[in-house]
Structures are given as structure tokens and as C-alpha cells.
C-alpha positions as CSV (number, residue, x, y, z in Angstrom):
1,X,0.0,0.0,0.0
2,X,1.1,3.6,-1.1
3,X,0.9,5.5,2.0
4,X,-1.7,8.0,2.0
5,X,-3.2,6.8,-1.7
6,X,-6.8,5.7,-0.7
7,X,-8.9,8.3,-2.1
8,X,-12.6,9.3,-0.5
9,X,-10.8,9.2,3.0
10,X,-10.4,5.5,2.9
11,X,-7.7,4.4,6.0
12,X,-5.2,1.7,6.6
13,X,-6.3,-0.4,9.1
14,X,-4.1,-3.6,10.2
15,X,-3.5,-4.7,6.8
16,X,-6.6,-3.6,4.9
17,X,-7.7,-0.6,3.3
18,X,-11.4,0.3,4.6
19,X,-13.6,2.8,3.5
20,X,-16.8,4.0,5.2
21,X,-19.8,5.9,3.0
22,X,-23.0,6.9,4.9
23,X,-25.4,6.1,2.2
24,X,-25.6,5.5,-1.5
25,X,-28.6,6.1,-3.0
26,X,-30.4,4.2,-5.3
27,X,-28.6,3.2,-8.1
28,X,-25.6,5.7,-7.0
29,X,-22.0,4.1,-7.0
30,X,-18.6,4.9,-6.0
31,X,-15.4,4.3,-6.8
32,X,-12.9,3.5,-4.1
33,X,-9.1,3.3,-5.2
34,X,-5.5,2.9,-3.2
35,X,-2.2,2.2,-5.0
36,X,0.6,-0.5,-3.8
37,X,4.3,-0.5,-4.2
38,X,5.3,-3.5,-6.0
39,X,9.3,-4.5,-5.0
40,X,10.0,-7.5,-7.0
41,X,8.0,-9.7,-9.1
42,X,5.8,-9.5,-11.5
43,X,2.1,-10.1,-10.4
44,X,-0.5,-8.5,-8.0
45,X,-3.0,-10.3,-6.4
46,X,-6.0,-9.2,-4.5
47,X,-7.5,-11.9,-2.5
48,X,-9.2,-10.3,0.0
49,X,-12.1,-7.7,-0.5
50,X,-15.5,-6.9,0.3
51,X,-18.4,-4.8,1.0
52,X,-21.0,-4.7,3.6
53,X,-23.8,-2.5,4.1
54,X,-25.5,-1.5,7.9
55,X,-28.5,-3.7,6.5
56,X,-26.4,-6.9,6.6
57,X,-26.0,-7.8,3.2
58,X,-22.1,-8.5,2.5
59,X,-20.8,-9.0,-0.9
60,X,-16.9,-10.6,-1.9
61,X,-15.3,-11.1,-4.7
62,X,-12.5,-14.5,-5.9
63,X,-9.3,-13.6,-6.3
64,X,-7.8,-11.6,-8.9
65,X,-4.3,-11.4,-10.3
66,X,-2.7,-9.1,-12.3
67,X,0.7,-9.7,-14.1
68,X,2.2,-6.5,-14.3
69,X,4.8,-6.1,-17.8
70,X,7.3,-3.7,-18.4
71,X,6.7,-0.8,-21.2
72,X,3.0,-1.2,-20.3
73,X,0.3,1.3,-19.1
74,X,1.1,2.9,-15.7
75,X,-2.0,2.2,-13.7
76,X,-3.3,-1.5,-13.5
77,X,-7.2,-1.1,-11.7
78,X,-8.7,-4.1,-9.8
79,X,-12.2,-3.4,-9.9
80,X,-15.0,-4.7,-7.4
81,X,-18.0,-5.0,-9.9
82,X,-21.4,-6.2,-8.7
83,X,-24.5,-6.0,-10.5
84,X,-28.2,-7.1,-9.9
């Protein structure tokens, strides 16, 4: 994690990024985003995120990897998507 990158006031805590939003309305989204520092190798994986709602619905997503090449495009996104 790049220190300070989580945008909409998102925070590190313990080893995840969280994010809280009082409401979304109907058919409203958001996009939350953070960046990592990647030291050697050349894939990212993301194996561990969620969402939850106060209601008690809770949402996750399998993992996703990412091989990162050399020369390519300087932003890779890992997107939660989740449509009903």
C-alpha cells in the first residue's frame, strides 16, 4: 500500500484498506481506489475484498491477479463490480 493513496478518506487499518460511505442512494456508486508498491516480481494479487452494508448484506469477490509487464500502461485497476 502507497501510504496515503486511498482516495474518499479511505484508511489503513491492520492490513486492509477500509472505507466507510453513509449512504448511497439508489442506483448511485462509488469508486474507491489505493495504490501498492510493487518491490519485485511481477504479479499483484487481491484476495481479499468486500463490502457490507449496515442492513447486513455483505458481498466478496475470488481472487484476482494481475501480471504487471514492463513498457505497459502505468496504472493496472482491480475493480469490485457487482450488479443485480
Amino acid at each position: 500500500y502507497a501510504a496515503g493513496s486511498a482516495n474518499l478518506a479511505g484508511q489503513l487499518v491492520g492490513d486492509q484498506v477500509q472505507w466507510q460511505w453513509p449512504i448511497l442512494a439508489h442506483e448511485e456508486s462509488k469508486t474507491f481506489t489505493f495504490r501498492v508498491i510493487v518491490d519485485g516480481g511481477n504479479e499483484i494479487v487481491n484476495d481479499d475484498y468486500s463490502v457490507s452494508s449496515s442492513e447486513g448484506v455483505t458481498a466478496w469477490g475470488s481472487p484476482v491477479l494481475v501480471t504487471v509487464m514492463t513498457g505497459g500502461p502505468g496504472e493496472v485497476y482491480l475493480p469490485i463490480i457487482l450488479k443485480k
